[in-house]
N, C-alpha and C positions, 0 to 999 in steps of 0.2 A: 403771225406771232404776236402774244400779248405778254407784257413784261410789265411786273409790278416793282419797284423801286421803292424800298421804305425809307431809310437813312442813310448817312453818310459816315465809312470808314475812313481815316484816310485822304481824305478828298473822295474818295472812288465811293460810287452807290454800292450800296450791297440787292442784289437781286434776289425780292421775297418771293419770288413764283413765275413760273412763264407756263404759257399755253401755246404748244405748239400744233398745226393741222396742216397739211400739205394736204394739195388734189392733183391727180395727172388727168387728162396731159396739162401742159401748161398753155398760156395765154397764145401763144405763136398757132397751135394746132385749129385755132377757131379763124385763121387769116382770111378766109373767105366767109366767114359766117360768124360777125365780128358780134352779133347779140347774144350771141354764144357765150362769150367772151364774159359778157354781163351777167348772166346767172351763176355761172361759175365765182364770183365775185360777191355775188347776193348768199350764195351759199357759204361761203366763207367768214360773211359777216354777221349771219345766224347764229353761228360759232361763236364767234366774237361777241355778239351778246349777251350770251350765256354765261360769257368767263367773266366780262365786266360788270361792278352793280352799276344798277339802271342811274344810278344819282350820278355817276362816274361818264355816263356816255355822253354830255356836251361836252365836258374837258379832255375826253380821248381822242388825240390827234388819231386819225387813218391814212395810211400812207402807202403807195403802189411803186416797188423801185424793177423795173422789167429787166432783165439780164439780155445773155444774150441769143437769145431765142426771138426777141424783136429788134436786136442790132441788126440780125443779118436778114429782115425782111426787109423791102422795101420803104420808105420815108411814108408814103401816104396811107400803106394795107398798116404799118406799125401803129400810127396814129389815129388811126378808124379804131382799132383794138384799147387806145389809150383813152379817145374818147366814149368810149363805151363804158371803160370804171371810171372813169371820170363822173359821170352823170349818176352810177349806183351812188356812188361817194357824197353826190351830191344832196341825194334823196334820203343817204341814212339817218340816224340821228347821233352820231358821230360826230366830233370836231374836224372841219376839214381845213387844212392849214395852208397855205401859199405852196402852188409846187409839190401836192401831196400826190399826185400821178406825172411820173415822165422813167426814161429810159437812161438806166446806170451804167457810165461808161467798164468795160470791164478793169481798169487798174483800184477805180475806188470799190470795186467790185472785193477784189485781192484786200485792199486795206481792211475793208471792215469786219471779212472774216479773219485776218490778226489782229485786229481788236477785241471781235468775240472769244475767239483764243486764248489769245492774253492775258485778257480779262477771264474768264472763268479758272483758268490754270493759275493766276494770283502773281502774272508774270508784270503786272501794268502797274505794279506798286510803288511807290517811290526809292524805297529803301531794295528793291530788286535789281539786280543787275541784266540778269539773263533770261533770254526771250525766247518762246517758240515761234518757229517758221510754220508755215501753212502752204499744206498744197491741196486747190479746189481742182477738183474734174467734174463738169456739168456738161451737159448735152450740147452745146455747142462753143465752149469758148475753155481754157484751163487758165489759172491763174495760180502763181508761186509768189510770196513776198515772205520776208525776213529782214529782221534789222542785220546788216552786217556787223563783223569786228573789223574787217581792213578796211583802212581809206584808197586801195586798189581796189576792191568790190566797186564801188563807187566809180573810180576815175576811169574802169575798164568797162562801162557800158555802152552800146550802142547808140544811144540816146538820151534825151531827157523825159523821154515817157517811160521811163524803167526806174528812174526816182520818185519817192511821194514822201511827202512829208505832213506831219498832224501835230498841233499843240495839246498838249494833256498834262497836267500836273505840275505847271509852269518849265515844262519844260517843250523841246520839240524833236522830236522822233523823226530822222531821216531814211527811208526805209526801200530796201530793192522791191520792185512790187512791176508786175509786169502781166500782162492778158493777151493770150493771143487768141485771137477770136477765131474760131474755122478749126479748132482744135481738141473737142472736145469729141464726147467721147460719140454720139451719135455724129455726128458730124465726120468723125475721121471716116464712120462707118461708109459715109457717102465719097470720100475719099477713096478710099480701099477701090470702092466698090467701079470707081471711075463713074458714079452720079452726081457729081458735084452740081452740072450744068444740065442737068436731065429732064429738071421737072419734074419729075414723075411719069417720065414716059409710060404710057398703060402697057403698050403691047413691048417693051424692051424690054431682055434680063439681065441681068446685072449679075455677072459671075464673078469668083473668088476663090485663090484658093486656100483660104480664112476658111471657107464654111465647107461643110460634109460633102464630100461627091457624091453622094445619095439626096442632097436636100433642094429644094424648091419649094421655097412660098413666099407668103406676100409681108412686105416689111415697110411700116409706118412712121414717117418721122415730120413734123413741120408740116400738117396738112397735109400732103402728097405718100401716095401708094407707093411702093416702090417693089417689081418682080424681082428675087433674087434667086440668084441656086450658087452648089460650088459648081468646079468646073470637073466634069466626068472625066473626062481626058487626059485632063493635065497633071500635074504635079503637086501632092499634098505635104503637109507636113511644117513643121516647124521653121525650118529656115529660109522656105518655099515662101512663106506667111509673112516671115520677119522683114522679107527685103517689097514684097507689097507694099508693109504698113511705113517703110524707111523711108519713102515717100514722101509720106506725109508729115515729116518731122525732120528732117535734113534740112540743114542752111533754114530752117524755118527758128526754131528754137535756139534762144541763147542760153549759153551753160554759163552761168555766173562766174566768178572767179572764186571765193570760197563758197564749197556746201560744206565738205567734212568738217570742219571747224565749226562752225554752224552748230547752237543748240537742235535738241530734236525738232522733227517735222512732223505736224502731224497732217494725215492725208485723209480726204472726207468727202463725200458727194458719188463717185461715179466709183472711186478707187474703191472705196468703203462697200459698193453694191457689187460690183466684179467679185470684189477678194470673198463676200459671200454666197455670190452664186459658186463660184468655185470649190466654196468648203473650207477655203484658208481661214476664215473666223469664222465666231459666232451671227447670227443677226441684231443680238443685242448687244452684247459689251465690248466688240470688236476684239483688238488685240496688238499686240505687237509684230512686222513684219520687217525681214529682211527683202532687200531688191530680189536677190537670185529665188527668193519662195515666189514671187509671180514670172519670174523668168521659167522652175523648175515647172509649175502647174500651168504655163502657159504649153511648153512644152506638153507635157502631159495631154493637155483639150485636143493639141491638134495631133496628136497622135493618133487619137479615135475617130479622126474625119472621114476617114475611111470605111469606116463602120455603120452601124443604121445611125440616124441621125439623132442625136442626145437630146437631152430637156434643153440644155442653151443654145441653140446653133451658130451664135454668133460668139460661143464663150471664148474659143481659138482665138479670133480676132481682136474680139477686146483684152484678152491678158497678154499676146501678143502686142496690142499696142500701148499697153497700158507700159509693160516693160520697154519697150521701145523709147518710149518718152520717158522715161524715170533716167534711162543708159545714155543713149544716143542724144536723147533731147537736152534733157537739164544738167547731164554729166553726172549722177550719183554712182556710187559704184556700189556694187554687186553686195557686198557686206553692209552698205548703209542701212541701219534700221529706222524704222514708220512705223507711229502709232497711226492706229487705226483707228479713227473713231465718230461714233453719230453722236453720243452725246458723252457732255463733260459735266459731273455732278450734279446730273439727269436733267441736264440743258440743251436744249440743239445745236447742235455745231454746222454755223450757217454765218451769212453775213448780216442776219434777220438782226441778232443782237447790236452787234458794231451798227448795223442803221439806227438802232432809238437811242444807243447813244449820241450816235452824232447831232440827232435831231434836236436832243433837248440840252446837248452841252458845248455844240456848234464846236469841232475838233478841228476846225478851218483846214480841213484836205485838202490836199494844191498838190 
């Protein structure tokens, strides 16, 4: 992502252009074939060329923040990956700045996409009171943060890794922000699936009764293959489905003490791609949703599991757990409405923004 900053409203930049490009898969997928890793990186910064003028590319910091698609690799396959853009970064003609490549814990994860939030919605202003909460689902970890209104929000956490706090504006933002890593939405699939510990076993299958009892093929996540089918025999359907994916989200996930109180949420990354493979929104402008609309079309996918097997075959399982984790997990209830959304006044809605702020206004995250 490239973001051009002109002046200042406010205290707060005003943002005159961004260039956004994503590539799949992501950096975790090359963990055995880490120079991989590297063009993937080179091609990225082609882009980046383009958008910036050439006079502009020794003062353009380049920055690599990995999610958690390299948390849950191993310490040494992560950092063969890290140094691999390390070295592109090194070669470009880019500003390369202290720390411009390492691996972001998932809570500042959660923070910077409500900063990008916040900031595009106009909720970061001085003179504004009220904030939107953010909920990310990425392929392998989710994150929910929100400024609360009660000082019970607060004093009923589990921990002190479910607080974060950021200076902005002279003031400082104490804010519920939480990641739980193993929970995302590729990820739970490996859950479901009882492959958590698998490997990639070649010759083992991995049944479900999420996916069509007609289906069998092969499913890719994190470098490893992975054989799946539903299961012929057994039991389909919705509820069949729900207490699978309950699993994976019981006594795991903490339900805050207020949501309903709570400004809106807005939900973005995996939620945003489900709710469109679905048909619940658009692919561009998303939309507004209630909880029980992915409960009602969760229902619905797996109803057809039975039948030949549909364009999505894992759609049962992911709207099933998507609702899963909205009910069960974070405690919203059924009437709560979610915007929906990729981008906000045609900006991407990512943590990509909340990082160049931080970089260049140092929001001292703790």
């Amino acid at each position: 992502m490239w973001a051009d900053f002109l002046f200042f409203l406010e205290e707060l930049p005003v943002l005159d252009n961004e260039m956004f490009y994503s590539t799949k898969p992501g950096l975790s997928a090359y963990v055995d074939i880490p120079e991989m890793a590297a063009q993937t990186v080179r091609t990225m910064l082609k882009v980046a060329k383009n958008a910036v003028p050439r006079l502009e590319w020794k003062r353009t910091p380049v920055l690599l923040r990995a999610t958690a698609g390299l948390r849950l690799l191993p310490a040494g396959k992560a950092q063969a990956l890290l140094d691999q853009v390390q070295h592109v970064f090194d070669e470009s003609p880019f500003f390369v700045p202290d720390n411009s490549v390492s691996i972001m814990n998932g809570t500042k994860e959660g923070i910077l996409a409500w900063i990008t939030m916040n900031f595009l919605t106009g909720h970061l202003r001085k003179e504004t009171k009220s904030t939107v909460g953010i909920l990310d689902l990425g392929g392998g970890s989710t994150q929910i943060t929100f400024l609360p209104k009660l000082k019970k929000t607060i004093e009923d956490v589990p921990g002190a890794d479910y607080i974060a706090r950021f200076d902005a504006l002279n003031r400082t933002f104490e804010l519920y922000s939480h990641s739980y890593l193993g929970n995302g939405q590729m990820v739970a699939r490996l859950a479901v699936l009882g492959a958590l510990d698998a490997e990639g076993t070649v010759h083992e299958v991995f049944r479900s009764s999420c996916l069509p009892k007609k289906f069998r093929g092969e499913w890719s996540f994190g470098g490893l293959t992975y054989q799946v089918s539903g299961d012929p025999d057994g039991y389909t359907g919705y509820k069949t489905c729900y207490q699978e994916v309950l699993k994976a989200v019981k006594g795991i996930i903490h339900q805050p003490f207020e949501l309903e109180d709570n400004t809106v949420f807005y939900a973005f990354s995996y939620y945003y791609d489900v709710a469109v493979d679905a048909g619940l929104i658009g692919d561009v402008h998303g939309g507004r949703l209630q909880v029980r609309d992915f409960k009602k079309k969760a229902k619905e996918a797996c109803s057809k599991t039975t039948k030949r097997p549909p364009a999505f075959p894992f759609l049962c399982m992911d709207m099933t757990y998507i609702t899963c984790l909205l009910k069960d997990g974070f405690g919203f209830k059924e009437s709560t409405v979610l915007q929906l959304s990729k981008k906000v006044n045609n900006v991407e809605s990512s943590w990509a923004l909340g990082a160049i702020l931080d970089h260049f206004y140092n929001l001292n995250i703790r």
